[in-house]
N, C-alpha and C positions, 0 to 999 in steps of 0.2 A: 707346645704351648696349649694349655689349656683354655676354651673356648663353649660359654655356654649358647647355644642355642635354644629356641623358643620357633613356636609355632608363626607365620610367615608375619613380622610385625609389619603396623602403620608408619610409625615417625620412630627416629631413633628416643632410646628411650633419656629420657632426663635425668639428672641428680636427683635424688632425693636423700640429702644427707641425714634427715631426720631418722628415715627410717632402718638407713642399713648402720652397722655396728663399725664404729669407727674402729676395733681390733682387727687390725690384717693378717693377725697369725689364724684366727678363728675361720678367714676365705682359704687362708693357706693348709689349713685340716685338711676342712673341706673337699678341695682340692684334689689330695694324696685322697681319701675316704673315694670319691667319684673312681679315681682308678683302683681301685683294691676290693669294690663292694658296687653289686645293682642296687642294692638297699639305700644307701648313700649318693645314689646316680639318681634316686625316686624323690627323694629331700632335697635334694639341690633343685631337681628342675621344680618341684612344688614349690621351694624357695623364690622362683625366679618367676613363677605364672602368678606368686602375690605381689612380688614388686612390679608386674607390670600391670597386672590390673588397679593397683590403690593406685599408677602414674594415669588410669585411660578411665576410672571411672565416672568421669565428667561428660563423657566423650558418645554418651547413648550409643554404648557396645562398641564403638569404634569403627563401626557402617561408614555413618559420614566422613570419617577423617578416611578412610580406606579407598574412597571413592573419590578424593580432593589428590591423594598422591596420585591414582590413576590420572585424573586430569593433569595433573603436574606433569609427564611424562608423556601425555599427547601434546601435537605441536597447536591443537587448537582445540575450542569449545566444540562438543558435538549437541549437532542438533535434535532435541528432545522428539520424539515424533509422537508425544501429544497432542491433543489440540491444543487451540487456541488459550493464553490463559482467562482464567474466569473473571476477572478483575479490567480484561480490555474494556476500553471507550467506557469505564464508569465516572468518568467525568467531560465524558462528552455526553450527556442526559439528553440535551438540545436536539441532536440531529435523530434524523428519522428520516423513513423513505419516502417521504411525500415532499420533501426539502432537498435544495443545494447548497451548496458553498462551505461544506463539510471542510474540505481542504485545505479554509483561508481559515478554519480553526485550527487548524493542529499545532503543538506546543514546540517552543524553539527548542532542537536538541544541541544538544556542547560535543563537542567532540571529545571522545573516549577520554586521553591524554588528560585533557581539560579537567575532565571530571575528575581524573583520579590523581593530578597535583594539587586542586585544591583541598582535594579531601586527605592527603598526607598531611598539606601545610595547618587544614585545622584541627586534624587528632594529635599533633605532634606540639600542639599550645594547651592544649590539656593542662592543665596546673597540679599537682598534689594537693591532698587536703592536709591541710596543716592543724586541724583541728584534732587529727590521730596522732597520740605520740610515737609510737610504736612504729618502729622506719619498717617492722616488715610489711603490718599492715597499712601503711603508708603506700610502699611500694605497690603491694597486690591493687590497691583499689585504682592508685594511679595508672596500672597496669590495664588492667579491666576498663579503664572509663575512657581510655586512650583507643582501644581494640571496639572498643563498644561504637564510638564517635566516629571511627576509621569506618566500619561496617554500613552505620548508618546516612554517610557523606555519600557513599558510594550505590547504594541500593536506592535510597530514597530518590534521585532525578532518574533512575531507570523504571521505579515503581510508578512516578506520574507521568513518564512516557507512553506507558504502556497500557495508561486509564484513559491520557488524552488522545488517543488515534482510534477512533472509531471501528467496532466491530465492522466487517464489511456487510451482513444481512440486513445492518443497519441504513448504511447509506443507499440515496437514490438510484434506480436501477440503472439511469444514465450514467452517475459519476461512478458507479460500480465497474460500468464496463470500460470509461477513460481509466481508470484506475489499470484495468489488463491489458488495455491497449499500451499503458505506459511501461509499466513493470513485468506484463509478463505473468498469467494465469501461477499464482498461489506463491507469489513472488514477499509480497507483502506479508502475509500469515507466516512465511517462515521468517524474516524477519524480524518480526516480533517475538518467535517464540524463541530465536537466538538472544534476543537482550534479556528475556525471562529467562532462560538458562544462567546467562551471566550471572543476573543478579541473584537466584539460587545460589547458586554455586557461592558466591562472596558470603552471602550470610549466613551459609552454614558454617564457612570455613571461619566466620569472623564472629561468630555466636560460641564452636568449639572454644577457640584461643581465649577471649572472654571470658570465658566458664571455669577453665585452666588456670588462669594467670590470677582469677580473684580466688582462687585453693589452692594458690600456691604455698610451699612448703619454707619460703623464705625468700628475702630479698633479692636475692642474684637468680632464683630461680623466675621469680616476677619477671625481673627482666629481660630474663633469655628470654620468656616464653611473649613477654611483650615484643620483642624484637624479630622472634622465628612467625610472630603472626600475623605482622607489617608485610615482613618479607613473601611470607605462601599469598597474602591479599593479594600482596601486588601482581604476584604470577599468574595467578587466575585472573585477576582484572585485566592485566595485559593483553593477556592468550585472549579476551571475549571482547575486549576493544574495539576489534577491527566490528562487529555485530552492532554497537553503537554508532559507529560511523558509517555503516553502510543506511541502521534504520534514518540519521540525517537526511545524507543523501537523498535516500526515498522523499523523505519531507518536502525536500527541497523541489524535487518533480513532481511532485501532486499540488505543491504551491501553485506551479506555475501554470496550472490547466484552467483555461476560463470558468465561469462562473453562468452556467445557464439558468435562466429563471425560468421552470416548468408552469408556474402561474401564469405565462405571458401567451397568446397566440403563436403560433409561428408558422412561417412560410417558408418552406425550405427548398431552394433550387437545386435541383438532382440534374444529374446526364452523366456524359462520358467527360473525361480530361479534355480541356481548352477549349469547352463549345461557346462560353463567352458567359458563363454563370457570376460572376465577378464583377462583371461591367454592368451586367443588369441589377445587383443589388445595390450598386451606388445610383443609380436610377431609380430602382423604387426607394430608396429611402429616403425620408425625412431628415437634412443634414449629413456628415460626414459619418461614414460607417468605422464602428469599430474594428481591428483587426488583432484577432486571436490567433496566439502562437499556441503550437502543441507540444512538448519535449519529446513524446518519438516523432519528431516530423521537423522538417527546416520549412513545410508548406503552410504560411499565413493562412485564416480565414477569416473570411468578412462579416461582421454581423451588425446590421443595418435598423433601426425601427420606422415605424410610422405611425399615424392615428388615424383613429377611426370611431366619430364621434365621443374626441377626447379621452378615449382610452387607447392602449399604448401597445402593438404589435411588434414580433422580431420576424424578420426577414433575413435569412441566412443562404450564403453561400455551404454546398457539402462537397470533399473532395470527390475527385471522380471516379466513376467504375467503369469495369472494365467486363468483357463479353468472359468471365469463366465461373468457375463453380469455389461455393467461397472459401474451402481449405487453400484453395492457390489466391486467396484475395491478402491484400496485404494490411496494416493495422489502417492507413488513410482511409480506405475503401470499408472495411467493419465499423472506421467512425459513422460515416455516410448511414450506414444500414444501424448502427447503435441510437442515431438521430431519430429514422423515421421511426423505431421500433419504442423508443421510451420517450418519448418528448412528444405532445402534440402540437403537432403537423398536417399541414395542407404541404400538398407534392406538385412545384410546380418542374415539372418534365422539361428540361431544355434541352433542344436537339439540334444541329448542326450539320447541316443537306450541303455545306460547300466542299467538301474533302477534304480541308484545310486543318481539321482537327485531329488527323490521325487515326480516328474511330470510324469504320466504314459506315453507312448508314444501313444496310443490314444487320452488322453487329450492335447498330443504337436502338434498333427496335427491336432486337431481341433483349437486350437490358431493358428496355422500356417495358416488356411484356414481364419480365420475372420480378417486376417489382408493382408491378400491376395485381398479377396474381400472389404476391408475398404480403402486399399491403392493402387489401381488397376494400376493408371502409375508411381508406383513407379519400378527402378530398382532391381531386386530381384538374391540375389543369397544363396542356402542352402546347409549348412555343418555339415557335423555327426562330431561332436568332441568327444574324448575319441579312435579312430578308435584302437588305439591296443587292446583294447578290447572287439573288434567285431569282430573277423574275422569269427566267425561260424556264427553268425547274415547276415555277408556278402555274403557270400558263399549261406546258403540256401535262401537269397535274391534275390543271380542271377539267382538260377536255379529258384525259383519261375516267377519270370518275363520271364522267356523262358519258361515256360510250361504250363503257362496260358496266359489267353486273358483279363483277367478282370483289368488288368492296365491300358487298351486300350480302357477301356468299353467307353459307353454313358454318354452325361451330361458335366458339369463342374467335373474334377478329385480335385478338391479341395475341394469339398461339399463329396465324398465319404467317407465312415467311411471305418479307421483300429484300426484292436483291438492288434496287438501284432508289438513288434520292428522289425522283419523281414516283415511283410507287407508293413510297413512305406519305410524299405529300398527299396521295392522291387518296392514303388512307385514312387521312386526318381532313380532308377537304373541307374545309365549312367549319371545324370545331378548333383545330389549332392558332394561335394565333403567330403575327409574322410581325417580328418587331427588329428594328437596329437601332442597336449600341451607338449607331455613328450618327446618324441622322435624327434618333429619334424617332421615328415612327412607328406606330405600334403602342408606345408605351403609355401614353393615358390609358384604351379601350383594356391593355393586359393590369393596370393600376385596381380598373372597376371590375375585371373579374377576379384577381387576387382579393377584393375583401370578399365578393361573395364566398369562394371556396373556403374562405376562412372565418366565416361568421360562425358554421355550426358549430365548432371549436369553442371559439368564443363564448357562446350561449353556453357552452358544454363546461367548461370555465369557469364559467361567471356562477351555474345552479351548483358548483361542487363547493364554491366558496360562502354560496349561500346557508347552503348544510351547516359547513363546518362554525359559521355566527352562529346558526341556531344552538346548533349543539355545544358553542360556548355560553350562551345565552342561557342554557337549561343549567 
């Protein structure tokens, strides 16, 4: 059986009854001619690279279409390893880095499916124009404006996806980094550039069809090609679905991360796990404190405010750290350190000298010291919680500091090692204060040194906000 081939085609090729010669003895020459003569084997295939080129010249060289079959026969969309597209957060204008609350903008996404039944059920109401009489060009337009509508159902809620979620250089360095802490360093830019793949992919495949279906060569050719371009949509939309649902998802976890106000003071209480940080910020705060869930973490935090002649501070619990180096720190513990590092902050140092906390008080003062030296102009103030039950701890504290010298030694007193809870006090003697949760005591005189530590802040605050009038003012 005689069988012409052609150089490795895109799509099978089409009727095109117009152009080939409805005589079948004229193929059947042919035919016999191809076996009998190279000359007539030169004709034929020239014969057949012009019927396939008049069916592909729509098709810009058939690049695009070539590279949609490949997709077609992978099990999924691959990810572009471009950057970012150019087009991200262009309608997110608003946010910038000196701002929060990026997150509780971002746009509601639909799930893939979602998207792409609606956008069958409305290219598929398409109407004909009945103003052409002519059923072929009836059909082509109706063909094309069905294909055209299919394309743009589909693209269009992925194009303002990917305008409304903010570039990341853009948002605050704080929600930058809840952002890693939740999804996972460069978790989010791919992501995105999955759903921009997708909808690549859709509209080229549904710009080709389009293109096709309104030069088409007659009415059943319209509609095949109407039909064969529903179908390739749907495959590629399908296969890049799952990209749409997962960028959801993401949505759904950056929703859910609180809302810090960098405008505001804050006082943020640091130490080790369980030292009683929790119980002091419903203490100092004015009324009942907020508590903020994080989605990587099942662990609540507290965030408390107060005033201070009539303007409005936060006083926050941070989760706890732990005595090691921070590759082995886990996302709780890089929140703590994301806090004091982008948010200003007064550090009040809670430390816990009963053993009841798990963290030996050697290993507290060595956390106490690396963040001593990691946060050097931060305001600092540190308090023994638990104090009713230290008093003998206190006691051989004082006389330790009056009867030695070595509190007074050489060096940085933060780089010095102690090994036991009366060392630790006896290093802080005079400057820490001793307060409990249970009794109360302690907590006005630690209330009057929390504003001060946190005034310079404040004033620091207050002159940047000043600027920024002026310079709307100008």
């Amino acid at each position: 059986m005689f069988q012409l081939v052609s150089a490795p085609h895109r799509h099978p090729p089409l009727p095109t009854p117009s152009r080939l010669s409805p005589n079948n003895n004229r193929l059947t020459t042919t035919h016999t001619l191809f076996q009998q003569s190279s000359t007539a084997t030169r004709c034929i295939a020239s014969f057949s690279t012009s019927i396939e080129e008049a069916q592909t010249k729509d098709l810009e060289e058939d690049i695009t279409t070539e590279q949609q079959q490949q997709k077609h026969q992978q099990q999924s969309i691959t990810l572009d390893p471009a950057p970012l597209p150019k087009h991200i957060g262009a309608e997110a204008s608003n946010i910038n880095v000196n701002t929060t609350g990026a997150f509780y903008q971002l746009p509601m996404v639909a799930p893939g499916k979602e998207i792409m039944e609606s956008a069958f059920k409305r290219a598929s109401r398409v109407p004909a124009n009945n103003k052409l009489k002519n059923e072929a060009q009836k059909a082509k337009n109706k063909a094309a404006r069905q294909l055209d509508t299919l394309t743009k159902e589909l693209c269009v809620p992925l194009t303002s996806y990917i305008k409304g979620f903010p570039a990341p250089h853009r948002l605050h360095p704080f929600e930058r980094a809840l952002m890693e802490l939740t999804l996972q360093p460069g978790v989010y830019e791919k992501v995105l550039r999955n759903v921009d793949a997708v909808r690549r992919s859709t509209l080229e495949v549904g710009k080709a069809y389009a293109t096709r279906a309104s030069r088409a060569a007659n009415k059943r050719e319209a509609i095949a090609l109407q039909e064969e371009g529903f179908a390739r949509m749907e495959t590629v939309f399908s296969k890049g679905s799952d990209a749409v649902d997962r960028l959801k998802e993401v949505a759904r976890n950056l929703r859910k991360l609180p809302v810090v106000r960098p405008e505001l003071p804050t006082m943020a209480l640091v130490g080790a796990p369980n030292v009683g940080k929790s119980s002091l910020v419903q203490l100092l705060s004015t009324g009942l404190p907020d508590i903020q869930d994080y989605p990587f973490t099942t662990r609540s935090i507290k965030m408390g405010h107060f005033y201070v002649n009539g303007r409005r501070h936060q006083v926050t619990d941070t989760p706890g750290l732990l005595n090691r180096p921070d590759d082995d720190r886990n996302a709780m513990e890089r929140l703590t350190l994301a806090s004091l590092e982008y948010l200003p902050t007064a550090v009040l140092f809670v430390t816990d000298l009963t053993g009841h906390c798990g963290t030996s008080p050697a290993d507290q003062w060595r956390i106490r010291g690396e963040l001593k030296g990691r946060f050097e102009g931060k305001s600092w103030v540190d308090v023994f919680s638990k104090a009713d039950l230290l008093t003998d701890v206190f006691e051989q504290a004082a006389e330790l500091a009056i009867t030695t010298t070595w509190k007074k030694g050489n060096g940085n007193r933060n780089e010095r090692e102690v090994c036991s809870a009366v060392e630790y006090a006896a290093m802080l003697e005079g400057e820490a204060h001793k307060v409990s949760s249970l009794t109360g005591d302690g907590i006005d005189e630690l209330k009057v040194a929390m504003i001060e530590a946190i005034k310079p802040i404040a004033a620091h605050i207050q002159g940047d906000g000043d600027d920024v009038k002026e310079e709307e003012e100008e």
